[in-house]
OpenMM code with the backbone's topology and positions (N, CA, C; nanometers):
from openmm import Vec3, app, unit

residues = "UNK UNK UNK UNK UNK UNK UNK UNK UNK UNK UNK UNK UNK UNK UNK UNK UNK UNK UNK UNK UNK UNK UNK UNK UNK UNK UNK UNK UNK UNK UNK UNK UNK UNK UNK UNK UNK UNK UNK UNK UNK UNK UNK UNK UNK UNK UNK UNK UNK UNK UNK UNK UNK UNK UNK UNK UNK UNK UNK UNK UNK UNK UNK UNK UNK UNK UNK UNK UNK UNK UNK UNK UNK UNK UNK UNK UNK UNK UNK UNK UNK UNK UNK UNK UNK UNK UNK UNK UNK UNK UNK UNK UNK UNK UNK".split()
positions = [
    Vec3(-3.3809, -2.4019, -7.2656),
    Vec3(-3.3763, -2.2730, -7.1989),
    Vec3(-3.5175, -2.2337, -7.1580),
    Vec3(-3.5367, -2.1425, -7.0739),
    Vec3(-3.6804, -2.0953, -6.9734),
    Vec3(-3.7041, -2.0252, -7.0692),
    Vec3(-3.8151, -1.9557, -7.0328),
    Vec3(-3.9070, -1.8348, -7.1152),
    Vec3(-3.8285, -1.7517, -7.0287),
    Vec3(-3.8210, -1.6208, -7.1321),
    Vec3(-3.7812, -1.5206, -7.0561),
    Vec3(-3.8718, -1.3999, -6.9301),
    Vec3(-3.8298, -1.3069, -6.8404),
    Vec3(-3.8933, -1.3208, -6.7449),
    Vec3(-3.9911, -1.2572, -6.8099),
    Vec3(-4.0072, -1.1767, -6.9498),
    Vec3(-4.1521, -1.0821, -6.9818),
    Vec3(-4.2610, -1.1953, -7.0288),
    Vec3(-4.2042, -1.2574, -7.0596),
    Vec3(-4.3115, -1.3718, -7.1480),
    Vec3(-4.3522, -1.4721, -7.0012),
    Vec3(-4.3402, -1.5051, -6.8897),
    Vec3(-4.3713, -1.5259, -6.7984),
    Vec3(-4.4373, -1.4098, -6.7055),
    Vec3(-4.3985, -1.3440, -6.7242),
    Vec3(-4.4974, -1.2392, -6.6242),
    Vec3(-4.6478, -1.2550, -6.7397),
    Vec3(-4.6489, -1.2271, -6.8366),
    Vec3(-4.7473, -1.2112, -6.9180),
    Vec3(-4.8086, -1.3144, -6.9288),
    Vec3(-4.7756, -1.4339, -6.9298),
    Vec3(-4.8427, -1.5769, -6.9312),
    Vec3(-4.9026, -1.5640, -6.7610),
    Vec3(-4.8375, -1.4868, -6.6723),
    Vec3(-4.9290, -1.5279, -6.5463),
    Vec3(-5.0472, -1.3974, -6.5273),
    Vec3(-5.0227, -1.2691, -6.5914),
    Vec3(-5.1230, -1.2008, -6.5967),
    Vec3(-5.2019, -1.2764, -6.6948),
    Vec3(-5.2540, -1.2925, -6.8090),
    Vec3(-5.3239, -1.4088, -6.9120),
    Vec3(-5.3954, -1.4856, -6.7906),
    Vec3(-5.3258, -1.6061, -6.7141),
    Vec3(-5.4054, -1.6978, -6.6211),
    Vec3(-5.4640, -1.6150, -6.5195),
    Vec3(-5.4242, -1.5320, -6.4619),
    Vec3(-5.4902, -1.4588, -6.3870),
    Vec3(-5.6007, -1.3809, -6.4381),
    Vec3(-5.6186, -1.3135, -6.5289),
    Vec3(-5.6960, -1.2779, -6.5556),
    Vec3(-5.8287, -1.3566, -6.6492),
    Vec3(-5.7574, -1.4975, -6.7055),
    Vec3(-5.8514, -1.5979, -6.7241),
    Vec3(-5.9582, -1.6410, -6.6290),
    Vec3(-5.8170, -1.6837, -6.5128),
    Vec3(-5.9637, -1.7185, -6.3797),
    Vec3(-6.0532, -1.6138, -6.3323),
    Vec3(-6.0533, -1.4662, -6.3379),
    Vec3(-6.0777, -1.3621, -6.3049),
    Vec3(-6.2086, -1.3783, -6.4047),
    Vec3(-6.2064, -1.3707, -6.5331),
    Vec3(-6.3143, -1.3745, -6.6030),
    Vec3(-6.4197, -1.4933, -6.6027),
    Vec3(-6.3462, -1.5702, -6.5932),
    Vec3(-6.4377, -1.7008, -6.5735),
    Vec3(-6.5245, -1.7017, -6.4477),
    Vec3(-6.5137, -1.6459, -6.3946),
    Vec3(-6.5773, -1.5915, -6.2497),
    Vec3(-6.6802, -1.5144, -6.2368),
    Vec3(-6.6124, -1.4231, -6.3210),
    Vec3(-6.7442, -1.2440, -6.3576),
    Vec3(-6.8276, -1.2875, -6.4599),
    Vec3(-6.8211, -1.4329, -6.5498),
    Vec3(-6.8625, -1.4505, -6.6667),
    Vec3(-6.8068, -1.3471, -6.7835),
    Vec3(-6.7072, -1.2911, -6.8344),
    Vec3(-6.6952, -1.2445, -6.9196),
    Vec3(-6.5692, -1.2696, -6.9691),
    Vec3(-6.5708, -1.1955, -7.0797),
    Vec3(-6.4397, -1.2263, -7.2344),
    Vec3(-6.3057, -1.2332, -7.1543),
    Vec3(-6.1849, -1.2302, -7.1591),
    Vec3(-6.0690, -1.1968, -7.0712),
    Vec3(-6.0554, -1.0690, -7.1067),
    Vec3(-6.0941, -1.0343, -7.2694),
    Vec3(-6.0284, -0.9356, -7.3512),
    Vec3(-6.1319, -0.7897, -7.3112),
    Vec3(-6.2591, -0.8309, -7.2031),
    Vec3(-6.3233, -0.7494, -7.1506),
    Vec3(-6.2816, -0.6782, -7.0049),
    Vec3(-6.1514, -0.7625, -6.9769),
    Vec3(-6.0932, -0.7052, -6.8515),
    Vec3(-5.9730, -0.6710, -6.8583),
    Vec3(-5.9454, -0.5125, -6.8002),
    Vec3(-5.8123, -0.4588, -6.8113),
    Vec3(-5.7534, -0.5110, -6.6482),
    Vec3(-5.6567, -0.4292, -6.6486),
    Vec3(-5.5643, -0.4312, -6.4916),
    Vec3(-5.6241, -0.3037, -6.3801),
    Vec3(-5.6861, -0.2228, -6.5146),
    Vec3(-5.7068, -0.0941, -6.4036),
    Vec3(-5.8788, -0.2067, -6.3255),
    Vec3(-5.9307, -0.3001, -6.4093),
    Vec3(-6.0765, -0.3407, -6.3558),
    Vec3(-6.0590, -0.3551, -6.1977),
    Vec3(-6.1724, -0.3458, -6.1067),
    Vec3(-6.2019, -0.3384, -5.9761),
    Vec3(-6.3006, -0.4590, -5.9698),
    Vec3(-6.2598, -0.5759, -5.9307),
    Vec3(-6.3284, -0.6945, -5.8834),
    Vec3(-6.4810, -0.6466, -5.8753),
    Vec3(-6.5180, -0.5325, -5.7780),
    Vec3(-6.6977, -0.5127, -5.7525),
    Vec3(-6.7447, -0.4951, -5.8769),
    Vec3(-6.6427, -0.3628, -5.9718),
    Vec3(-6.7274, -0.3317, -6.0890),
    Vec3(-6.7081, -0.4742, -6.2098),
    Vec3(-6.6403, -0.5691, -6.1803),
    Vec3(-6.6900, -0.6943, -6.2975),
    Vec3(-6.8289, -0.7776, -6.2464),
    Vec3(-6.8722, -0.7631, -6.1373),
    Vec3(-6.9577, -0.8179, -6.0614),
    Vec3(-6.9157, -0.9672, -6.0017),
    Vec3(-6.7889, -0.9088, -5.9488),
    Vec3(-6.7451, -1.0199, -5.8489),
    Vec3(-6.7772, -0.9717, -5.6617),
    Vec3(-6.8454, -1.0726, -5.6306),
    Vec3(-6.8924, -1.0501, -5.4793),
    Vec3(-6.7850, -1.1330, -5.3946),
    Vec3(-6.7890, -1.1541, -5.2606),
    Vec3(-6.6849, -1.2062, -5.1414),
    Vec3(-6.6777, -1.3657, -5.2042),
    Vec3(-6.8083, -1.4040, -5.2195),
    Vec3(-6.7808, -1.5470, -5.2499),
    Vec3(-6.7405, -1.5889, -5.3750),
    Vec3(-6.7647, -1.4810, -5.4903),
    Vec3(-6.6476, -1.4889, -5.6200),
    Vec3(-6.5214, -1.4593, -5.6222),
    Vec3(-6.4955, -1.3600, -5.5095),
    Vec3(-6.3183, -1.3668, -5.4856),
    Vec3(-6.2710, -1.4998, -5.4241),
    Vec3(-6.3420, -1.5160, -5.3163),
    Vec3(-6.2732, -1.6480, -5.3151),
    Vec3(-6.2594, -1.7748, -5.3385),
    Vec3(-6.3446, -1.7870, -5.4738),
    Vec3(-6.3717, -1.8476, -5.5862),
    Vec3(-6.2344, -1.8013, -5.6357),
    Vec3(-6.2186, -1.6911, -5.6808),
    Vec3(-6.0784, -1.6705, -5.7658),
    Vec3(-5.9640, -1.6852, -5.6823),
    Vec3(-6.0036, -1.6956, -5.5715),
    Vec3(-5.7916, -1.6889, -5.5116),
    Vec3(-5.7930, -1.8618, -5.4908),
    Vec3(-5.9429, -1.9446, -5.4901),
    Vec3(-5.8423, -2.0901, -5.5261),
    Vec3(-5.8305, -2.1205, -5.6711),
    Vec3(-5.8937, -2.0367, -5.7537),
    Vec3(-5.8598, -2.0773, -5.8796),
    Vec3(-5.6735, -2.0266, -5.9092),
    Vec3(-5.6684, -1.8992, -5.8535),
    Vec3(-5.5018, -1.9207, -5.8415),
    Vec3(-5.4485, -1.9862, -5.7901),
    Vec3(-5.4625, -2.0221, -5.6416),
    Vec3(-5.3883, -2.1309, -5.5921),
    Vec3(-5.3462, -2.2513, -5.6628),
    Vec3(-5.4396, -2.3137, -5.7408),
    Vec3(-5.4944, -2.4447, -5.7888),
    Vec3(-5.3462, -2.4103, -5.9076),
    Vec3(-5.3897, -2.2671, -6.0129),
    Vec3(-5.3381, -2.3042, -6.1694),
    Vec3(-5.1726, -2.2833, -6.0690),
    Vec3(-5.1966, -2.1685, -6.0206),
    Vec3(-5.0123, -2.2007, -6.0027),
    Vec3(-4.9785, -2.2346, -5.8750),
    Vec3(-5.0054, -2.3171, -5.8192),
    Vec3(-4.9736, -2.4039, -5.6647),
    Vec3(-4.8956, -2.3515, -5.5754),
    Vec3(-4.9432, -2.2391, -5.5448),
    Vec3(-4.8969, -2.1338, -5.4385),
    Vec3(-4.9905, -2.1025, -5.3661),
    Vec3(-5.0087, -2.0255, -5.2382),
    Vec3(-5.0721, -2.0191, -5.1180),
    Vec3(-5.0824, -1.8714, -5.1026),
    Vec3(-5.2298, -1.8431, -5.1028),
    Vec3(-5.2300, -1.7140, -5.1043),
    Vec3(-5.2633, -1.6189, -4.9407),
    Vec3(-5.1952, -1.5883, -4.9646),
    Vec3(-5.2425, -1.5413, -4.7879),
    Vec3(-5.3358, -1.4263, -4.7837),
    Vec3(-5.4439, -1.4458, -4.8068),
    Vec3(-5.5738, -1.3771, -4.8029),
    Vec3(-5.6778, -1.4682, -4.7072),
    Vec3(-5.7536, -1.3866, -4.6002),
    Vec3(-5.8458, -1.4384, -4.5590),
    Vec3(-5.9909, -1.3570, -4.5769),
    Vec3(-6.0908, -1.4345, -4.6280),
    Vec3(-6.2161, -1.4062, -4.6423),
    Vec3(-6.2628, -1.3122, -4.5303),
    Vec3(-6.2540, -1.3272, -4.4512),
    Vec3(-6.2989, -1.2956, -4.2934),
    Vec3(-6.2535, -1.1184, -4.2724),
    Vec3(-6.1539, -1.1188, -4.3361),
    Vec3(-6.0594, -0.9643, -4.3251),
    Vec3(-6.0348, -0.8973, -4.4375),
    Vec3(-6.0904, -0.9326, -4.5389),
    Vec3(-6.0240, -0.8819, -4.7020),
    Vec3(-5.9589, -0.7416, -4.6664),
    Vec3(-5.9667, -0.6672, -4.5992),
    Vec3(-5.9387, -0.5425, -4.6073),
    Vec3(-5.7614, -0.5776, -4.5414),
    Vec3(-5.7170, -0.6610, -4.4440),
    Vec3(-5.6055, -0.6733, -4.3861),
    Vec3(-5.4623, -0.6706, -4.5274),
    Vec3(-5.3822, -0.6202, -4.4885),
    Vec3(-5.2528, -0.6637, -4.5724),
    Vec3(-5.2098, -0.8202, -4.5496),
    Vec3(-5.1568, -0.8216, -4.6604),
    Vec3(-5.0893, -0.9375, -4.7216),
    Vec3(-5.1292, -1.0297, -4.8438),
    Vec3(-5.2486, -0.9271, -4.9166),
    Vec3(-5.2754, -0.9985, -5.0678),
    Vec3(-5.3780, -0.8691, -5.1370),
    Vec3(-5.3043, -0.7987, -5.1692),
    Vec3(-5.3816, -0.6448, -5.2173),
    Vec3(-5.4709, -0.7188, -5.3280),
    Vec3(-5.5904, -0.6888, -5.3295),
    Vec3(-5.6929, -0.7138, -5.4002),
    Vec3(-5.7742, -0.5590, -5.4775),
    Vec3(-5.7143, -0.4874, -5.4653),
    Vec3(-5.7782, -0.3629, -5.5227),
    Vec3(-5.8160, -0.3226, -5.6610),
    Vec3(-5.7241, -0.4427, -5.7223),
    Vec3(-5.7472, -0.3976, -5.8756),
    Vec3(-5.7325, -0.5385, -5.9725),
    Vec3(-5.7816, -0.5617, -6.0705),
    Vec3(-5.7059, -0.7019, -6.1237),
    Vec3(-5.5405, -0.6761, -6.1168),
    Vec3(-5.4977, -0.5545, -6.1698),
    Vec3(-5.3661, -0.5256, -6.1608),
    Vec3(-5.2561, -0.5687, -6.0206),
    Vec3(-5.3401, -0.5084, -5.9087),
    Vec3(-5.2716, -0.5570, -5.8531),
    Vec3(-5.2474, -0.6720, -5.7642),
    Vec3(-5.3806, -0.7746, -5.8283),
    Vec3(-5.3594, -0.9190, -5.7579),
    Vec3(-5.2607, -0.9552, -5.8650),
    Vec3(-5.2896, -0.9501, -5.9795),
    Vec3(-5.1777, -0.9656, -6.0817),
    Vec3(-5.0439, -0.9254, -6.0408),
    Vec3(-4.9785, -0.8355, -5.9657),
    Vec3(-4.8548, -0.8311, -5.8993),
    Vec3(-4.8301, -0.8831, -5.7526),
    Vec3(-4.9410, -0.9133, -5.7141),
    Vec3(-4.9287, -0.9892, -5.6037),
    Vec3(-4.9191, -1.1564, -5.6207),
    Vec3(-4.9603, -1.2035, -5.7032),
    Vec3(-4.9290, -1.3445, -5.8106),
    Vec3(-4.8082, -1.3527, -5.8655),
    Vec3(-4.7509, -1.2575, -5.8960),
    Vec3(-4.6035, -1.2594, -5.9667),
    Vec3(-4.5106, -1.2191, -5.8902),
    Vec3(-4.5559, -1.1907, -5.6976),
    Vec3(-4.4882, -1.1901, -5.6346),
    Vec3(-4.4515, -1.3540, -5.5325),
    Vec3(-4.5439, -1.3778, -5.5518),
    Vec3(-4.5772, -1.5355, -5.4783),
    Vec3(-4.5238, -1.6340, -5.5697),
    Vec3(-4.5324, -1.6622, -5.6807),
    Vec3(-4.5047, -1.7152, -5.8119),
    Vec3(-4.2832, -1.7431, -5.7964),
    Vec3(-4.2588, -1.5796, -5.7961),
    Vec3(-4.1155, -1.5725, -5.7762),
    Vec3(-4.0640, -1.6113, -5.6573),
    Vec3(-4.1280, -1.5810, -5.5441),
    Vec3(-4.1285, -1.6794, -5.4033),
    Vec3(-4.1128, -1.7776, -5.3943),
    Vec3(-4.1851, -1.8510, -5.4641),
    Vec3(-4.1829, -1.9946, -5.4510),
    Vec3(-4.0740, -2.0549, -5.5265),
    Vec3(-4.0352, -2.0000, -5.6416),
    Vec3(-3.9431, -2.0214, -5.7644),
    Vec3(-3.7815, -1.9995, -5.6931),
    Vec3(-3.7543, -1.9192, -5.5926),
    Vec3(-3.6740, -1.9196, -5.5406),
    Vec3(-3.5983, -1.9609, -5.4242),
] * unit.nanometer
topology = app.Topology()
chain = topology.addChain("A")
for resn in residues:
    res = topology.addResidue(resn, chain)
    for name in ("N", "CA", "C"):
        topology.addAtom(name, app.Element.getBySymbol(name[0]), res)
């Protein structure tokens, strides 16, 4: 039997926010959901450092371009909500 869907959402916030720290250099347990990418001291070329480190752990395609960060189609505003934007792509693909 699968993991159920809370213990999978939580295992992909965990990786997400793993690659997220590994990035800013810090603890995981130093980053919440409310954190804001600028204030961990992640710059343009550490985000997109982190959206192939998502791509890579869970082999999905993120539709974010460097060039436009501000455009829709991969909200980056908060760890939180790349974290629901990962568990929206994640179920995408799964289906």
């Amino acid at each position: 039997m699968g993991l159920d869907i809370m213990q999978e959402i939580d295992m992909i916030a965990e990786r997400v926010i793993a690659i997220i720290a590994e990035q800013a250099m810090l603890e995981p347990g130093d980053i919440s959901r409310d954190s804001k990418l600028g204030d961990l001291g992640i710059d343009s070329l550490g985000l997109v450092e982190c959206i192939f480190g998502i791509e890579e752990s869970f082999g999905i395609t993120v539709p974010f371009n460097a060039n436009t960060p501000d455009q829709p189609g991969f909200d980056i505003s908060s760890v939180g909500a790349i974290i629901a934007e990962v568990e929206k792509l994640v179920a995408r693909q799964a289906a």
